[in-house]
N, C-alpha and C positions, 0 to 999 in steps of 0.2 A: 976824152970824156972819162969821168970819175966813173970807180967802178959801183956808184950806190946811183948815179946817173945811169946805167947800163941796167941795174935790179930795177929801178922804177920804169924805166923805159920798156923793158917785158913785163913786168908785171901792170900797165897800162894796156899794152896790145892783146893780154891775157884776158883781158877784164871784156876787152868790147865784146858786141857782138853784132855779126852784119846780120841784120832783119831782110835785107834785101837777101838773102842765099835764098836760089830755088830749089825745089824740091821737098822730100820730106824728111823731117827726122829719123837717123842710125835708129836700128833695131838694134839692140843690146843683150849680149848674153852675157851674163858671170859666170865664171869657171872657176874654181879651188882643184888643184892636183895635189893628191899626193897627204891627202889631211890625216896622217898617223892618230890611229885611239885603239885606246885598250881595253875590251869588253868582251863578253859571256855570251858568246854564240858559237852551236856546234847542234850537232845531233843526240852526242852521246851526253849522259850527264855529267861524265869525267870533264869531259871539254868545254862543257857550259860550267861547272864550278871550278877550272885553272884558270880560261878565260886567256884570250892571245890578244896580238894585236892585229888589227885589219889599217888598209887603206882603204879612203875614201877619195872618188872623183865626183865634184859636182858641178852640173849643168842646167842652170835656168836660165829660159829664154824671155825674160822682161820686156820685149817691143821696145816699144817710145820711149826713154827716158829724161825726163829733165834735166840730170847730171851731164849731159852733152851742150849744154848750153849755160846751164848755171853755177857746174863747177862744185856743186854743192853737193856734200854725202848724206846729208837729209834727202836731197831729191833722185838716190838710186837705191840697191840693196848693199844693206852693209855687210862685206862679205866675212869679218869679225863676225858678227851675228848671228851669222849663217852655218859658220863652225860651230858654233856655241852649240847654238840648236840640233843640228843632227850627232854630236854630243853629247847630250842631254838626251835623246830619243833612245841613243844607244845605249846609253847608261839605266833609263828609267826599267826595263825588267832585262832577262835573258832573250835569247829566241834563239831556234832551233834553227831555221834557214837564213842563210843572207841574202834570199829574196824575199823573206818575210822582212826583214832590217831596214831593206832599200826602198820595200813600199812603203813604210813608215816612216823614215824618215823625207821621203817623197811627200805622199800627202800632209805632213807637216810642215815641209816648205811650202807646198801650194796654200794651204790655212793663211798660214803668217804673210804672204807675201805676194804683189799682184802679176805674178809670172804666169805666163801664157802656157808654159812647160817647163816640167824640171825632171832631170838623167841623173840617178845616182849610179855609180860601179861600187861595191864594195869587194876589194880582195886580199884575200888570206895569204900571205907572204911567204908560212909556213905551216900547211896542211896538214893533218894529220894522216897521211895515207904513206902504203908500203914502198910505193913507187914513188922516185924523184919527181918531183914537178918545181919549177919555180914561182910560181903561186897558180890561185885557182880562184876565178871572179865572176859577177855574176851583177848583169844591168838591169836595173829599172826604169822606164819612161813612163812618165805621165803626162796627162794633159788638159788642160780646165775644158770644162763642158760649156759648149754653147760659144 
């Protein structure tokens, strides 16, 4: 068998889909680890105008998705997007805590997007304190009402 006989041949099997499967459709979460940005969150005002960088983890919990079926990234969350977005949140002013950072950029994802729940961490790689630490982080959960 030709190896463009072999691509067609998965990508046919790829394509079906048995309507007979019982049961329901995967619950779906996205995850991004590890989302490196550099913005103006601290306490002091020195720290909020040098401005470091934080890590980002995010967790939303989307249910049903059609993208298990349809293979299609119109029909899940584009998780490109989803950088962008809590990017943009952290960029639009300063803030003082990165529990204030986390719920904002939380309730922002819940706006934009039909997730049932979304977990941001955000942590400081490089704290400003006397004492060693290897960073220092701080989670938010949210969760749609009703």
């Amino acid at each position: 068998m030709a190896d463009d006989d072999a691509d067609d041949e998965y990508d046919e099997d790829t394509d079906d889909v048995d309507d007979d499967d019982e049961g329901s459709e995967p619950e779906v979460t996205i995850e991004i680890a590890g989302l490196s940005l550099f913005t103006h969150v601290g306490v002091t005002a020195a720290e909020r105008e040098v401005g470091q960088r934080l890590l980002l983890d995010i967790r939303m919990d989307v249910g049903e998705c059609d993208a298990t079926l349809t293979d299609r990234i119109e029909d899940t969350v584009d998780y490109a997007q989803v950088c962008d977005m809590a990017n943009l949140v952290a960029q639009q002013r300063s803030y003082k805590t990165l529990e204030r950072l986390c719920a904002a950029i939380a309730d922002r994802l819940l706006e934009q997007y039909e997730a049932h729940a979304v977990w941001v961490k955000a942590a400081k790689p490089e704290p400003p304190l006397a004492l060693p630490v290897t960073e220092v982080s701080v989670e938010v959960w949210r969760e749609t009402q009703g």
